[in-house]
C-alpha positions as CSV (number, residue, x, y, z in Angstrom):
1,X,0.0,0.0,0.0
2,X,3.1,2.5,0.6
3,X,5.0,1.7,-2.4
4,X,1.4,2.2,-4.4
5,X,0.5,5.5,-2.8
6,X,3.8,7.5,-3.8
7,X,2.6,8.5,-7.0
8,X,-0.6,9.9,-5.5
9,X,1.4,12.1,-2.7
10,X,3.8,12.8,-5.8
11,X,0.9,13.9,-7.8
12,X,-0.4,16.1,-4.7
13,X,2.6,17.9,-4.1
14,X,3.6,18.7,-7.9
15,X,0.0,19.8,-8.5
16,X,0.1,21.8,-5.5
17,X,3.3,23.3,-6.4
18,X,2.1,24.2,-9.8
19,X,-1.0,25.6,-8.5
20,X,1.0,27.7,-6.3
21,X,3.5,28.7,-9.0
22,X,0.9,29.3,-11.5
23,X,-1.6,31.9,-9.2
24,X,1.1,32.8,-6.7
25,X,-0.8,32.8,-4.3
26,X,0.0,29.7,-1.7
27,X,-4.0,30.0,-0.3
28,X,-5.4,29.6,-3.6
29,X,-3.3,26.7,-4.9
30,X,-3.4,25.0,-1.3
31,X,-7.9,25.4,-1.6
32,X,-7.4,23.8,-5.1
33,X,-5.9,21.0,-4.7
34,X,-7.9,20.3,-1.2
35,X,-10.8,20.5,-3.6
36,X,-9.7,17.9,-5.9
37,X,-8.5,15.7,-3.1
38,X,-11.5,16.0,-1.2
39,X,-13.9,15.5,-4.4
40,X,-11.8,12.2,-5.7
41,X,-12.3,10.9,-1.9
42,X,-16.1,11.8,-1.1
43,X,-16.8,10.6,-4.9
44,X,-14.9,7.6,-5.4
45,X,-12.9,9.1,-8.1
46,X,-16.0,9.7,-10.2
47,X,-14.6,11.8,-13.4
48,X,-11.0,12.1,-12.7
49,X,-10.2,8.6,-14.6
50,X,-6.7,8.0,-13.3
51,X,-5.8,10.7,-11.9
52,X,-8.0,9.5,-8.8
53,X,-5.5,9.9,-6.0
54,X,-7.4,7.8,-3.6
55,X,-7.1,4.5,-5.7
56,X,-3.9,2.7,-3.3
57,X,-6.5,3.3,-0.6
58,X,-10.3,2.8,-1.7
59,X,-10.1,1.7,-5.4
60,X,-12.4,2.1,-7.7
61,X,-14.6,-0.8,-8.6
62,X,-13.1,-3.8,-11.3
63,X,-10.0,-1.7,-11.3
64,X,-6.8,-2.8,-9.4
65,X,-4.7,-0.9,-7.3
66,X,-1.8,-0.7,-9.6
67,X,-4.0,0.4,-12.3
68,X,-3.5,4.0,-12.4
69,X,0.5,4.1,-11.1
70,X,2.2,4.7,-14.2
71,X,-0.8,8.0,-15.4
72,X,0.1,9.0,-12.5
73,X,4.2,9.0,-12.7
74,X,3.5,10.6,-16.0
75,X,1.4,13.1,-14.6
76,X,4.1,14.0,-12.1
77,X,6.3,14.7,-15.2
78,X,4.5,16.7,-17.1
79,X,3.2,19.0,-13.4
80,X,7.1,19.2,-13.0
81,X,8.0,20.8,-16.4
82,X,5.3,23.0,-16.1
83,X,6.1,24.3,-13.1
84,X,9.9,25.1,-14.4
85,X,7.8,26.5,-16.9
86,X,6.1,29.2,-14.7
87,X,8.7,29.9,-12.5
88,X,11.0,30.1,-15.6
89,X,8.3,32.6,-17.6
90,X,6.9,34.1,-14.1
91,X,6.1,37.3,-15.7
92,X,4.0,36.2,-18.4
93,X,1.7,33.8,-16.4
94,X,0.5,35.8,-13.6
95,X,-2.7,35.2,-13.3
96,X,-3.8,37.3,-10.6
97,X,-2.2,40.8,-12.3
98,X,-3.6,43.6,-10.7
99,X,-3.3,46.9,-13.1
């Protein structure tokens, strides 16, 4: 169960990180990714295919828990290059601009 769950705290952190990165704002990126945890755990997954982060501890139904390990490696990835991206291009993706 500990070895299958490291892509899903993976997953959290880079999505939190690029969340962060992208709004820079820690509150909004921290409320967003609480969301989607808290929607793929109350749901069962229902929508997020997988990218359910829940699955190495309530899987989904006729799935196994190794189903979704290697989406979600390849999830991290791409989460990581795009937040070198935004850090990288700051000035052009700040969202939040105030002018």
């Amino acid at each position: 169960m500990a070895v299958n769950s490291f892509p899903s705290f993976l997953l959290v952190f880079f999505l939190t990180v690029t969340l962060v990165s992208l709004f820079k704002n820690s509150a909004i990126g921290l409320c967003l990714t609480l969301f989607y945890v808290f929607f793929g755990l109350f749901t069962g997954g229902t929508g997020q295919g997988p990218f359910y982060l829940m699955q190495w501890y309530r899987p989904k139904i006729n799935t196994d828990v190794n189903d979704f390990v290697i989406v979600q490696y390849a999830a991290v990835i791409v989460l990581c290059a795009l937040h070198i991206l935004f850090i990288k291009y700051r000035h052009r993706f700040y969202l939040l601009k105030i002018t």
